[in-house]
N, CA and C atoms as an extended XYZ file, in Angstrom:
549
Properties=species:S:1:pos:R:3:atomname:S:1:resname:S:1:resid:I:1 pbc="F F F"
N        -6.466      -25.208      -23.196 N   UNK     1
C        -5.675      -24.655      -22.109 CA  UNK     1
C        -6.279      -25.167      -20.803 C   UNK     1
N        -5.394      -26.019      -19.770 N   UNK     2
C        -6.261      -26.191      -18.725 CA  UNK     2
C        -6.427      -25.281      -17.495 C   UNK     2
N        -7.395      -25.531      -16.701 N   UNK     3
C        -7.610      -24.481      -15.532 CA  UNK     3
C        -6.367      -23.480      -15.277 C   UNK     3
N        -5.307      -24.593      -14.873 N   UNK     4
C        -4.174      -23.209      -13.939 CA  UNK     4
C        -3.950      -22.613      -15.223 C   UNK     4
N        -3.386      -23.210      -16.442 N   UNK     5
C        -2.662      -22.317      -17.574 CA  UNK     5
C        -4.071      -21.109      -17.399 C   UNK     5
N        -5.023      -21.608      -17.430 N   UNK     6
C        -6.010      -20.308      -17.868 CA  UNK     6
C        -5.974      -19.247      -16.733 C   UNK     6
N        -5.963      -19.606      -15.814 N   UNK     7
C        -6.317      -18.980      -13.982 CA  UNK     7
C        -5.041      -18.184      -14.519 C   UNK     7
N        -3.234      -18.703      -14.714 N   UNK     8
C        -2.893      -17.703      -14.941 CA  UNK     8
C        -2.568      -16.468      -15.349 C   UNK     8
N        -2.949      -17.063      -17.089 N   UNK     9
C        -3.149      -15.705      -18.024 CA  UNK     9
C        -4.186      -14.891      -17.607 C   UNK     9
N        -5.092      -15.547      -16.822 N   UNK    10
C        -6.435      -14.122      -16.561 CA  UNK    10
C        -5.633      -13.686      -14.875 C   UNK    10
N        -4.808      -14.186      -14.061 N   UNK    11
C        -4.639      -13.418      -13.199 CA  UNK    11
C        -3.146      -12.250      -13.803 C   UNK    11
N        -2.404      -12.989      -14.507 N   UNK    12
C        -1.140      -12.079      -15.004 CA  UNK    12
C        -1.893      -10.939      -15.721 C   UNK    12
N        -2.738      -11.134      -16.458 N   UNK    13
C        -3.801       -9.580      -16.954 CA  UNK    13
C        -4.315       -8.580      -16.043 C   UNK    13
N        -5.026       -9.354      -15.195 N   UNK    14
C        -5.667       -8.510      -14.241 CA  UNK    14
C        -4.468       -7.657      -13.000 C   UNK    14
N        -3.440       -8.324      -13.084 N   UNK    15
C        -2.403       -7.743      -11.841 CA  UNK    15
C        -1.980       -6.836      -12.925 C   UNK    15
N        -1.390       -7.273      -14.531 N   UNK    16
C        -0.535       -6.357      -14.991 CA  UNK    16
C        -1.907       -4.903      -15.306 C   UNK    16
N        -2.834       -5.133      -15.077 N   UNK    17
C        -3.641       -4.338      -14.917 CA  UNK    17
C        -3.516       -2.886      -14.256 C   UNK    17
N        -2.749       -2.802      -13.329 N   UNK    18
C        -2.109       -2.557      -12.223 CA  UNK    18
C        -0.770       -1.787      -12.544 C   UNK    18
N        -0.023       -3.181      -13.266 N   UNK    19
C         0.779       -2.433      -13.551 CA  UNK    19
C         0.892       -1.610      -14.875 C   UNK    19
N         0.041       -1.881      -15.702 N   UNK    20
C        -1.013       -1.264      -16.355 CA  UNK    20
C        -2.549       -1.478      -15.764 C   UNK    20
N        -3.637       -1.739      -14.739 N   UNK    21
C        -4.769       -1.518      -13.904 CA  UNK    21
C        -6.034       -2.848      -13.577 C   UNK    21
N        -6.555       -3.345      -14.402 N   UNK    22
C        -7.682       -4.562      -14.558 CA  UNK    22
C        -8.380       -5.495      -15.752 C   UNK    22
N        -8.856       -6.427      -15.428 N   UNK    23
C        -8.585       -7.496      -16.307 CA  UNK    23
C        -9.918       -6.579      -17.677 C   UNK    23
N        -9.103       -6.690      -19.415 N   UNK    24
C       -10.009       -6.005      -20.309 CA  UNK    24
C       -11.066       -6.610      -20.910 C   UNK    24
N       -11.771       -6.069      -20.965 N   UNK    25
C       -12.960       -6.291      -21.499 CA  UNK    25
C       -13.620       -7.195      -22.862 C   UNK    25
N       -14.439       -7.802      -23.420 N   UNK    26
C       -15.148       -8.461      -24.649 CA  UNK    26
C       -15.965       -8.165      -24.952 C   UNK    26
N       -17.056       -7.763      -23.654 N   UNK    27
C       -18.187       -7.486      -23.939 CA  UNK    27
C       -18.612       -6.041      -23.185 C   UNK    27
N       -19.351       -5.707      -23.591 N   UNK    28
C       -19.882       -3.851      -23.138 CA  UNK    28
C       -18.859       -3.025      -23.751 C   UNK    28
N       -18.991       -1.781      -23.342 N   UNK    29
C       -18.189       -0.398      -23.750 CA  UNK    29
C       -17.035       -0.476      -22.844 C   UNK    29
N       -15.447       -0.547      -22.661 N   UNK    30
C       -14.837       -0.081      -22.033 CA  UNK    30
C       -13.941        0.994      -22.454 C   UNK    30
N       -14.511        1.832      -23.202 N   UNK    31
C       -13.495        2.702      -23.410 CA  UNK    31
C       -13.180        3.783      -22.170 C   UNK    31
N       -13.973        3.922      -21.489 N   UNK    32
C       -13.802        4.809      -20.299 CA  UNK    32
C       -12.459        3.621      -19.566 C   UNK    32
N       -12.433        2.130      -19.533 N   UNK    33
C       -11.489        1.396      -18.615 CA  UNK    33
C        -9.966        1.399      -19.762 C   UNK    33
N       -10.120        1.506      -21.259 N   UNK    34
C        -8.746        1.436      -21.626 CA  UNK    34
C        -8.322        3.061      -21.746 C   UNK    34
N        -8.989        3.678      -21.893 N   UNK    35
C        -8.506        5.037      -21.644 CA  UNK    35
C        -7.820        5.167      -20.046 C   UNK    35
N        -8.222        4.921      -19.015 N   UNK    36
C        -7.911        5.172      -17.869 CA  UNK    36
C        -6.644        4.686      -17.980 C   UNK    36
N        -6.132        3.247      -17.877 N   UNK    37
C        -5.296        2.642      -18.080 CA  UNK    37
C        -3.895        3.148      -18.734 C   UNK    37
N        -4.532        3.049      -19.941 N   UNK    38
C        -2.979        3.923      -21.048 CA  UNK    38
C        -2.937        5.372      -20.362 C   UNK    38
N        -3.827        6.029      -19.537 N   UNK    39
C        -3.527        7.372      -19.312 CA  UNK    39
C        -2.342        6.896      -17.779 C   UNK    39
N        -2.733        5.888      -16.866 N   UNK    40
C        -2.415        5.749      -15.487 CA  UNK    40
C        -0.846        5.182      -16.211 C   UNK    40
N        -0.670        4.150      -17.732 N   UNK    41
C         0.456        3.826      -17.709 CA  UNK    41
C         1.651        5.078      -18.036 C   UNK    41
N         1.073        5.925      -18.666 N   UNK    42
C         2.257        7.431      -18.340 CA  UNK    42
C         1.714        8.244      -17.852 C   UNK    42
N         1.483        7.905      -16.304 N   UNK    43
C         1.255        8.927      -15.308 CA  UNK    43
C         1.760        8.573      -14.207 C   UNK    43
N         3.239        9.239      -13.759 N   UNK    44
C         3.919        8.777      -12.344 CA  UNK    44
C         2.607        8.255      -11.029 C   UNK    44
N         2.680        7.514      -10.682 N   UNK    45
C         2.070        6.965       -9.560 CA  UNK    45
C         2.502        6.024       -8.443 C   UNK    45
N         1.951        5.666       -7.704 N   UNK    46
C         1.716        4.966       -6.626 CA  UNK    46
C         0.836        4.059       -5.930 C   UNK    46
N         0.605        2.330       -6.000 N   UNK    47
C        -0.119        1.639       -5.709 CA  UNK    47
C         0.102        1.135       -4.675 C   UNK    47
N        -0.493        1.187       -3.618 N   UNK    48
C        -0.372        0.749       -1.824 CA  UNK    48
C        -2.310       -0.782       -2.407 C   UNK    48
N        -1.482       -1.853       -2.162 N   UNK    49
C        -2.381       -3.241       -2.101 CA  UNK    49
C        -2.326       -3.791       -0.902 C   UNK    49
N        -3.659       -4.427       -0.756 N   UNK    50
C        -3.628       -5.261        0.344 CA  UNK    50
C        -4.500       -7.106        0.212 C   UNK    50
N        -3.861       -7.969        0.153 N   UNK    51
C        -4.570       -8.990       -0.337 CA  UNK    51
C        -5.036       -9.606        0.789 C   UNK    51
N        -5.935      -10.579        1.157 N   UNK    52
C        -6.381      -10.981        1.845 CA  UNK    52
C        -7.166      -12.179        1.517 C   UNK    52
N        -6.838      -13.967        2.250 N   UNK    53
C        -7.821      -14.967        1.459 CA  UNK    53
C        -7.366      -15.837        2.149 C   UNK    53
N        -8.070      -16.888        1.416 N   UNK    54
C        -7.859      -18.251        2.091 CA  UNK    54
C        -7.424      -19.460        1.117 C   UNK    54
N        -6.102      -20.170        1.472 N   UNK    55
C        -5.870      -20.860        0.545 CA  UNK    55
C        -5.586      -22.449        1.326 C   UNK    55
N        -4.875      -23.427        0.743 N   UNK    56
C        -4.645      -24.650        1.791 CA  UNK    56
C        -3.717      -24.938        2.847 C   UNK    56
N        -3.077      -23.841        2.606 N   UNK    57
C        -2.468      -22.982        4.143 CA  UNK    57
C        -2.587      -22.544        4.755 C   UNK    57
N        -4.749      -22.206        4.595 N   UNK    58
C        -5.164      -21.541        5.562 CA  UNK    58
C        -5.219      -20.036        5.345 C   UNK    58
N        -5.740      -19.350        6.365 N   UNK    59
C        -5.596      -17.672        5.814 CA  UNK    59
C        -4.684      -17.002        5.559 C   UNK    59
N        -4.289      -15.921        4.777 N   UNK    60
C        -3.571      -15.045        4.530 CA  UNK    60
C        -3.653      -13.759        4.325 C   UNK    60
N        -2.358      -12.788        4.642 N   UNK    61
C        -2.811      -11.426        4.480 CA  UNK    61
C        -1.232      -11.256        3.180 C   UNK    61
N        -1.566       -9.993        2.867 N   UNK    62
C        -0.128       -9.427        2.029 CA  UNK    62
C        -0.062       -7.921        1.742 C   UNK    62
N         0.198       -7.413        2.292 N   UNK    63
C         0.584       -6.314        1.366 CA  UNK    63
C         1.634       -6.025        1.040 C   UNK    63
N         1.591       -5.086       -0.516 N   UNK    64
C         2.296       -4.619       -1.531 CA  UNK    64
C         2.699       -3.264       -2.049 C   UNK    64
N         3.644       -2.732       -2.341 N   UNK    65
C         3.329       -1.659       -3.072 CA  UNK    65
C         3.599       -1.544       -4.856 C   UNK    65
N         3.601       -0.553       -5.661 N   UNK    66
C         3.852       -0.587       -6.808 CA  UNK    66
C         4.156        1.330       -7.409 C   UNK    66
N         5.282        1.570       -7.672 N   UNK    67
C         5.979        2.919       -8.361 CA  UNK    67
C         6.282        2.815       -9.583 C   UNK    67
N         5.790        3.871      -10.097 N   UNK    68
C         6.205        3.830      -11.521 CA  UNK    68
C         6.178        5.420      -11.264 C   UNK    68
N         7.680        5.844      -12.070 N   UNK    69
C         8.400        7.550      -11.545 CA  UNK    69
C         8.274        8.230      -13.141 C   UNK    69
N         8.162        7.116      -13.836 N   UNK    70
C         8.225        7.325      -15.659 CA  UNK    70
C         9.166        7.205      -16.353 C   UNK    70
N         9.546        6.375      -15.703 N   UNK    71
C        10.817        5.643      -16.589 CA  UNK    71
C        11.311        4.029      -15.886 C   UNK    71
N        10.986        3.962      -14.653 N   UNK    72
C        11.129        2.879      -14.005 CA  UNK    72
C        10.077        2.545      -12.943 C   UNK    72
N         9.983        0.957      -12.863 N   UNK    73
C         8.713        0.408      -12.434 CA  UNK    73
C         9.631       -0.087      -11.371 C   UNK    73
N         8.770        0.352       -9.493 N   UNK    74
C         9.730       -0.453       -8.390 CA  UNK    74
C         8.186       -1.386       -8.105 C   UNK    74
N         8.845       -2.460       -7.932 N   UNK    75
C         7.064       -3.471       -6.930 CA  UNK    75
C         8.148       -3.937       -5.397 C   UNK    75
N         7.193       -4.345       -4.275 N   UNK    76
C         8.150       -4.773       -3.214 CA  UNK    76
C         7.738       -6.049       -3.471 C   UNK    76
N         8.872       -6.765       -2.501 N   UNK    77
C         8.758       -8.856       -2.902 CA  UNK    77
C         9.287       -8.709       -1.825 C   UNK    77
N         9.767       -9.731       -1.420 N   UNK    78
C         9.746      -10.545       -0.109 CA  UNK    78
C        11.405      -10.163        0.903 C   UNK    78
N        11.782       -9.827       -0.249 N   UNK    79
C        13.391       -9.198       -0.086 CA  UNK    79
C        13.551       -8.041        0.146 C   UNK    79
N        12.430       -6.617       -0.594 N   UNK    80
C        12.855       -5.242       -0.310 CA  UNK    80
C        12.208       -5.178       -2.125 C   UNK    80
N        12.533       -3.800       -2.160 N   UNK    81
C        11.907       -3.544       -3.518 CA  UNK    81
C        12.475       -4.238       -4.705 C   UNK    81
N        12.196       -3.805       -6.024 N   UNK    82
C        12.227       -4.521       -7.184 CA  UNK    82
C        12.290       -3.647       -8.037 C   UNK    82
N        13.412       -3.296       -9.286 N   UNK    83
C        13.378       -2.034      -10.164 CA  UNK    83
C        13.650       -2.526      -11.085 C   UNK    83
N        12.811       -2.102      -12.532 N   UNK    84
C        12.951       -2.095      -13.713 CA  UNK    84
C        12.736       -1.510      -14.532 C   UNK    84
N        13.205       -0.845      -15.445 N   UNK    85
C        13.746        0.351      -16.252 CA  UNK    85
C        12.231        0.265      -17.005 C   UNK    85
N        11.624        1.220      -17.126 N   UNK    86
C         9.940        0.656      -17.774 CA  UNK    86
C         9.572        1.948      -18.430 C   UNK    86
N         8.806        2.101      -19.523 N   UNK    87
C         8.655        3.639      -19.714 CA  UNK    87
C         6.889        3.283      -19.939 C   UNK    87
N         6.506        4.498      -19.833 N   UNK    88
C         4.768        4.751      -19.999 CA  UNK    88
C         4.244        3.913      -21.356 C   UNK    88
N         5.080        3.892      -22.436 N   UNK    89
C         4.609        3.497      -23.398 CA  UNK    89
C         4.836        2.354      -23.364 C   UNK    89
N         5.941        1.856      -22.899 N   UNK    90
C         5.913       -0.166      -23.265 CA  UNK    90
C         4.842       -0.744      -21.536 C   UNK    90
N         4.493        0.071      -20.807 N   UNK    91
C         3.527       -0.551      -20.148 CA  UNK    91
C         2.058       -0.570      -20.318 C   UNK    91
N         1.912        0.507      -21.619 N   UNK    92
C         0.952        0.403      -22.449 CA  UNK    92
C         0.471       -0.095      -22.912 C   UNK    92
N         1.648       -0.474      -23.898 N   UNK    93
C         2.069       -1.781      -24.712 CA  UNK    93
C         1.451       -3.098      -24.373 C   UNK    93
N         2.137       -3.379      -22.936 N   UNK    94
C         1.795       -4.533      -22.542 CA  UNK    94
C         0.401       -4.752      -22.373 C   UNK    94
N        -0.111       -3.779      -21.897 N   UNK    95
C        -1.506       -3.777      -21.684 CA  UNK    95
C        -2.701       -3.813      -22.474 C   UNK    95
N        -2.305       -3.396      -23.694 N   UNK    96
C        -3.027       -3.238      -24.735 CA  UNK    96
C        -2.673       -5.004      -25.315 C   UNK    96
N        -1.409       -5.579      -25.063 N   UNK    97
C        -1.127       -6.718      -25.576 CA  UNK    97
C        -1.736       -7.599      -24.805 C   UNK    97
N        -1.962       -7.610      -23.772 N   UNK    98
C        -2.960       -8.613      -22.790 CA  UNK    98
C        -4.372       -8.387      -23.383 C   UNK    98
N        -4.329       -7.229      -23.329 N   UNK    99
C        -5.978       -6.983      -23.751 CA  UNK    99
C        -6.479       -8.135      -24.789 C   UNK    99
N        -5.508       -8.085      -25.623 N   UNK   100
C        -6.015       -8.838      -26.942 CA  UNK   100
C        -6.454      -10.548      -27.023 C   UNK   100
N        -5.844      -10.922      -25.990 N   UNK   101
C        -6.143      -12.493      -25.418 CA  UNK   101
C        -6.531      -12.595      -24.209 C   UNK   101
N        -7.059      -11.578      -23.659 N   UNK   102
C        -8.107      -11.817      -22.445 CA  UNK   102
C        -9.386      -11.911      -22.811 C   UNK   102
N       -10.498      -12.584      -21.776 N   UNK   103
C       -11.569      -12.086      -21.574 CA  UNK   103
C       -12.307      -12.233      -20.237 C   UNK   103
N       -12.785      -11.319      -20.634 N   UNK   104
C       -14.118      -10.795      -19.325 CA  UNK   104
C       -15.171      -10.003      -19.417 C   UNK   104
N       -16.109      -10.137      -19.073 N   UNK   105
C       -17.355       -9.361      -18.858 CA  UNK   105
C       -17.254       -7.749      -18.667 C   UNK   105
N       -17.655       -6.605      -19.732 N   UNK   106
C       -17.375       -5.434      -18.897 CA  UNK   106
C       -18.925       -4.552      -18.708 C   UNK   106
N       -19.145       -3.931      -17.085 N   UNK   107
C       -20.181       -3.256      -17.681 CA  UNK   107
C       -20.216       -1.973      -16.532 C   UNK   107
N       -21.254       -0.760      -16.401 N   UNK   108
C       -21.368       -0.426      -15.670 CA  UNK   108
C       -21.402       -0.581      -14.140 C   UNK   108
N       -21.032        0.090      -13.365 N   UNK   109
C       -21.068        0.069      -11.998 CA  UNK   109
C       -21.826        0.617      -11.336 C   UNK   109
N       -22.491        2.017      -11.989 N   UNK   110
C       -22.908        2.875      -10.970 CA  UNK   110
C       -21.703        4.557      -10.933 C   UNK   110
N       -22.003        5.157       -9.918 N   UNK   111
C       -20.953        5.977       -9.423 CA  UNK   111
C       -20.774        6.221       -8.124 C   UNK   111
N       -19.745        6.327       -7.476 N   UNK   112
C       -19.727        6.991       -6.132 CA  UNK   112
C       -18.254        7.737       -6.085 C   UNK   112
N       -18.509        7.923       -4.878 N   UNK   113
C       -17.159        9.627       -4.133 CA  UNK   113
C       -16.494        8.224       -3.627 C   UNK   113
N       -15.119        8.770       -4.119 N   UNK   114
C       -13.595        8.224       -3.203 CA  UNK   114
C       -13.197        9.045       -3.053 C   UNK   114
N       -12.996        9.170       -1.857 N   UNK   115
C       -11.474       10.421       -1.571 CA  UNK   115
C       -12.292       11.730       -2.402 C   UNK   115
N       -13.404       12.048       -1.575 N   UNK   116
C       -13.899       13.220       -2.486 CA  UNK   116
C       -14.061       13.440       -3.808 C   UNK   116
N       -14.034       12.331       -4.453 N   UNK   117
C       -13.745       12.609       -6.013 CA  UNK   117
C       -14.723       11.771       -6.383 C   UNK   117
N       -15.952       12.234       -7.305 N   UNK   118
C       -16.417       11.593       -8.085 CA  UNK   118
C       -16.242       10.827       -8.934 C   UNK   118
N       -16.643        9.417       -8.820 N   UNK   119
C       -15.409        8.334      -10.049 CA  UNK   119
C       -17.251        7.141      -10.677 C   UNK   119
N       -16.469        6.791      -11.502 N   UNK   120
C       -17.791        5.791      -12.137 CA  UNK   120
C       -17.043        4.511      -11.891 C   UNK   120
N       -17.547        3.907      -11.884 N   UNK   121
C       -17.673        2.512      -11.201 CA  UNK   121
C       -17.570        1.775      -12.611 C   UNK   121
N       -16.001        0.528      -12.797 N   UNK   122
C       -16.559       -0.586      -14.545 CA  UNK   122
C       -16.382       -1.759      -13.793 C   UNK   122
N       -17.437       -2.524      -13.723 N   UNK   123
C       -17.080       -3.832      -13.296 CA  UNK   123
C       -16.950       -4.519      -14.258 C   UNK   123
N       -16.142       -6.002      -14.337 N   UNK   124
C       -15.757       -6.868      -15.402 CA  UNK   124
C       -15.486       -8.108      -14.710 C   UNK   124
N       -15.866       -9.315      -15.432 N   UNK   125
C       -16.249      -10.588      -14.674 CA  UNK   125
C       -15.339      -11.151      -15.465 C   UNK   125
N       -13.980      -12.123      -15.368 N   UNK   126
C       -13.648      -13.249      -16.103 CA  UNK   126
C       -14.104      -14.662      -15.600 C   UNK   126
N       -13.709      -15.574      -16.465 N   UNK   127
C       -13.550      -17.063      -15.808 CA  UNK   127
C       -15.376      -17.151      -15.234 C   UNK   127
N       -15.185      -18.341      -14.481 N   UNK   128
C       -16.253      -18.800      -14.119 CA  UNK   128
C       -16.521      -20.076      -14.914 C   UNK   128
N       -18.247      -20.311      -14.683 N   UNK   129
C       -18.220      -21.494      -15.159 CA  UNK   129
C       -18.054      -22.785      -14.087 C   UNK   129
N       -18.413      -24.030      -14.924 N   UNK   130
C       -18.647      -25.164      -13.954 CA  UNK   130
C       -16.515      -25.659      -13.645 C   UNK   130
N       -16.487      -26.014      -12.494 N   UNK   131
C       -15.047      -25.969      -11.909 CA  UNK   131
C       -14.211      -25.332      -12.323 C   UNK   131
N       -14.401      -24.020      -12.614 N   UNK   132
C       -13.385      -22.647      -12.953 CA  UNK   132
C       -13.408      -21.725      -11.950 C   UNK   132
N       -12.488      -21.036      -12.231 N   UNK   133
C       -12.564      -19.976      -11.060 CA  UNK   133
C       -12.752      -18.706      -11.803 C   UNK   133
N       -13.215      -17.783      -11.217 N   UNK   134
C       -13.784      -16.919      -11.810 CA  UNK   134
C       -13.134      -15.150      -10.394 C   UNK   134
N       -12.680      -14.007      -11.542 N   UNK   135
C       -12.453      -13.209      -11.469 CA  UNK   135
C       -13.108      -11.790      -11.381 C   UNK   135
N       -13.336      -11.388      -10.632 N   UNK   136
C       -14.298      -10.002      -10.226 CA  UNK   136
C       -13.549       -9.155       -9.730 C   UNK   136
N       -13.542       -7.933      -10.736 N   UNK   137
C       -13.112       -6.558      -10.440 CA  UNK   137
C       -13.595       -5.221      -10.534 C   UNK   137
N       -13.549       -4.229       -9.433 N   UNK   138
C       -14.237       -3.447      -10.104 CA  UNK   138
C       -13.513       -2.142       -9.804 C   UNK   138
N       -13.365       -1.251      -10.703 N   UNK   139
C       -12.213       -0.029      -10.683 CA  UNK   139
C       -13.591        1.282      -10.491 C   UNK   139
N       -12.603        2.024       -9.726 N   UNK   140
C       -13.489        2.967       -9.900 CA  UNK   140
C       -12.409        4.387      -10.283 C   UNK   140
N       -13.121        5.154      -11.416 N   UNK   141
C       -11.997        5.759      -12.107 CA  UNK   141
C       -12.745        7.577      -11.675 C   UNK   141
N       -11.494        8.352      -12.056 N   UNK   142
C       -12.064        9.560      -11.292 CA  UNK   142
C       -12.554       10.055      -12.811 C   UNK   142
N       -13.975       11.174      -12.111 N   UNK   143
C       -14.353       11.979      -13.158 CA  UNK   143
C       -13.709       13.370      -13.796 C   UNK   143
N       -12.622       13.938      -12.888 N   UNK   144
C       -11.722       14.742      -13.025 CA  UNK   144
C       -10.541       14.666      -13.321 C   UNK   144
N        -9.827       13.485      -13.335 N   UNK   145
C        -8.541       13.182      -13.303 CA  UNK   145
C        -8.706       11.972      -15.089 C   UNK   145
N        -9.740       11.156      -14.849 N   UNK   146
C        -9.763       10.246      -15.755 CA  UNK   146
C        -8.904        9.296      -15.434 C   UNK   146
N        -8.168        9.246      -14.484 N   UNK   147
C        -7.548        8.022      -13.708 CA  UNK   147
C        -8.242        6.925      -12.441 C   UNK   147
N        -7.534        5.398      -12.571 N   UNK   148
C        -8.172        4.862      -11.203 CA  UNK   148
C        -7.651        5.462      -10.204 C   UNK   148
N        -8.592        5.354       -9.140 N   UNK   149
C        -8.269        6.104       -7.769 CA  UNK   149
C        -8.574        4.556       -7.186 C   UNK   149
N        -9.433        3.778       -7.181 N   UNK   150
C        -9.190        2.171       -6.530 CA  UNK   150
C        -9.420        0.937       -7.331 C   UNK   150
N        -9.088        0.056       -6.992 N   UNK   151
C        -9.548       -1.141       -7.583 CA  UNK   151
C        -9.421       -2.523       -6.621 C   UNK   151
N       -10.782       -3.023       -6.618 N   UNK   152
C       -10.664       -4.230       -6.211 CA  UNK   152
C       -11.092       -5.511       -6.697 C   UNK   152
N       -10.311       -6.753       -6.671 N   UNK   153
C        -9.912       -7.370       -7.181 CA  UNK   153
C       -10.813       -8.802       -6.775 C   UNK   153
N       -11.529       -9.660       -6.792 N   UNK   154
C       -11.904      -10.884       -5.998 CA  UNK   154
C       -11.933      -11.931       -6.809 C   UNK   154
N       -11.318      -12.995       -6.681 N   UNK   155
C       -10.558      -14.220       -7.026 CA  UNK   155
C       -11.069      -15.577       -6.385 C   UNK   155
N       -12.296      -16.186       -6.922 N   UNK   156
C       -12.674      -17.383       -6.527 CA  UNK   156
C       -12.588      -18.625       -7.525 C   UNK   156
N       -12.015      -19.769       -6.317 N   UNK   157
C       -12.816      -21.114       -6.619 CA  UNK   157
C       -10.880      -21.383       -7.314 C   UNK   157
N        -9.622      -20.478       -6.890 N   UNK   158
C        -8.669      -20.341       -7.956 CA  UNK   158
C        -7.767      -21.920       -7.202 C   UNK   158
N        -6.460      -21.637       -7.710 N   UNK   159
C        -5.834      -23.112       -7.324 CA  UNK   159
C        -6.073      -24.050       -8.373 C   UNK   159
N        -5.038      -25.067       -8.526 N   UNK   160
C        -5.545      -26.240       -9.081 CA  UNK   160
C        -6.401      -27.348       -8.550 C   UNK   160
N        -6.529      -26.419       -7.421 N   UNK   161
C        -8.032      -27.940       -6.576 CA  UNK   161
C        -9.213      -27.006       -6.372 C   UNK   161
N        -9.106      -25.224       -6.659 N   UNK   162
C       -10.074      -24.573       -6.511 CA  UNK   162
C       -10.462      -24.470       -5.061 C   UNK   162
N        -9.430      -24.452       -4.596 N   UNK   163
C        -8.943      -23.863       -3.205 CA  UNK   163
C        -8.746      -22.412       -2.818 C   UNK   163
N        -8.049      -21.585       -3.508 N   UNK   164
C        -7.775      -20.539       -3.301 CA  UNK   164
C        -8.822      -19.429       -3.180 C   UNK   164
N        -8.924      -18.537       -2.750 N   UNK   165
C       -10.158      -17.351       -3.037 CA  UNK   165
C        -9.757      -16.223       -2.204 C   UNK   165
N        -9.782      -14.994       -2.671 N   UNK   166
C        -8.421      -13.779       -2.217 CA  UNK   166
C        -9.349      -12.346       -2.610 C   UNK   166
N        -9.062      -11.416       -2.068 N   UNK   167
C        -9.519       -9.906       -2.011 CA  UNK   167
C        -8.436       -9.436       -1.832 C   UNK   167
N        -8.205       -8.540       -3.174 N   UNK   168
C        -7.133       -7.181       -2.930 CA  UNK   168
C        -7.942       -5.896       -3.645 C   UNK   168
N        -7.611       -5.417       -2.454 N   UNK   169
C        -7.919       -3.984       -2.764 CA  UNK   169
C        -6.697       -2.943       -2.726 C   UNK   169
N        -6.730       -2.249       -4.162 N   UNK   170
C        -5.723       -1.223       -4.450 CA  UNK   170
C        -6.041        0.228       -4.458 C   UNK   170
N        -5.232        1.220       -3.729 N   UNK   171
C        -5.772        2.500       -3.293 CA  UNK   171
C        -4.543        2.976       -4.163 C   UNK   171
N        -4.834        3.906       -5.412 N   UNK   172
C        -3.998        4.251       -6.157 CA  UNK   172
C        -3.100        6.127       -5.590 C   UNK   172
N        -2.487        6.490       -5.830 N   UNK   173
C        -2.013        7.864       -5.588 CA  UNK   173
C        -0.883        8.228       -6.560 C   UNK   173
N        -1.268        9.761       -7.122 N   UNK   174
C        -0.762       10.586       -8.132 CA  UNK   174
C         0.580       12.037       -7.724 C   UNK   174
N         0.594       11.961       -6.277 N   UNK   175
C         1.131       12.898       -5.687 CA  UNK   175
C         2.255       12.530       -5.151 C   UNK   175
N         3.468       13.307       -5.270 N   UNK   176
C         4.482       13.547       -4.384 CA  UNK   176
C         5.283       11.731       -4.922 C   UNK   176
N         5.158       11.661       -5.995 N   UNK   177
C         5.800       10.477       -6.477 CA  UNK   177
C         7.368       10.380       -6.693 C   UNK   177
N         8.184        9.121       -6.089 N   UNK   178
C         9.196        9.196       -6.352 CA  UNK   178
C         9.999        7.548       -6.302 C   UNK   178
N        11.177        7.486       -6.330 N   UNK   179
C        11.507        6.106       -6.655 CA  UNK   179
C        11.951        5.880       -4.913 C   UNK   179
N        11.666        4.713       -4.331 N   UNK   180
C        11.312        4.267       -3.234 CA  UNK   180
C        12.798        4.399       -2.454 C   UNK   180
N        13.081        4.833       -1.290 N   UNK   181
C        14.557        5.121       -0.302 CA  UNK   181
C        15.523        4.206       -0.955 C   UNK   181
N        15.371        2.697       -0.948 N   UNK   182
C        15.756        1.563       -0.937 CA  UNK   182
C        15.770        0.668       -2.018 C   UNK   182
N        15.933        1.053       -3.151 N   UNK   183
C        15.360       -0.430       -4.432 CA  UNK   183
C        16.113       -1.162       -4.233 C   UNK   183
């Protein structure tokens, strides 16, 4: 598989991460990161992203959002939102199906307070290596909820000239969820 084919399957994992949460694991314990996950994929929510990097166009910013009401998935694009009929379990699905042909590094983080909430920290490394680009994420999941409350994302060395290199950080929310004014 060469670079981009690979760059993409490990970035389509790590975003559908998201839409199921972050790129899964090979090595260490992640059961605390696929538990979170299958719990966040049937649990109405709300993902507010913000990307930020530098590519051969020079810098860039983006932000995004992402709804899932429990039955349908809205993301925004460049036009206004985006809706597709999605239920908790086939985004599960998917996620558990990425899982199986990804890899990355998984291990402890540590812990700290977001948003008042005690969360543990899983970091997980893909890619890398001599002219690869390599993927760093690290979620931090709550100790009360058992859901992510953030995740951020860092993306080097990407592109097919290994140009690209990007930070998104995702601030997740469980409250007052609904399908967006406008799809």
């Amino acid at each position: 598989m060469n670079a981009t084919r690979a760059f993409a399957k490990i970035l389509a994992v790590a975003v559908s991460a998201l839409v199921p949460a972050s790129l899964p694991a090979r090595a260490g314990d992640c059961t605390l990161l696929v538990s979170a996950i299958v719990k966040l994929d049937h649990t109405p929510h709300r993902i507010l992203s913000l990307s930020k990097g530098d590519g051969p166009r020079g810098p860039f910013e983006k932000k995004y959002e992402e709804i899932f009401t429990g039955d349908t998935f809205y993301s925004t694009t460049d036009t206004g939102w985006k809706s597709k009929p999605m239920t908790g379990d086939a985004l599960a699905q998917n996620f558990l199906d990425a899982r199986k042909s990804a890899e990355a590094d998984c291990e402890s983080g540590g812990s700290e307070t977001v948003a008042g909430q005690m969360t543990d920290i899983i970091k997980l490394h893909g890619g890398g290596g001599p002219g690869s680009f390599s993927i760093d994420t690290r979620i931090w999941v709550s100790r009360s909820s058992t859901l992510p409350v953030k995740r951020e994302l860092v993306i080097s060395n990407a592109g097919p000239n290994g140009d690209v290199s990007m930070t998104t950080l995702d601030t997740f929310y469980y409250d007052d969820i609904h399908a967006p004014s406008a799809p």
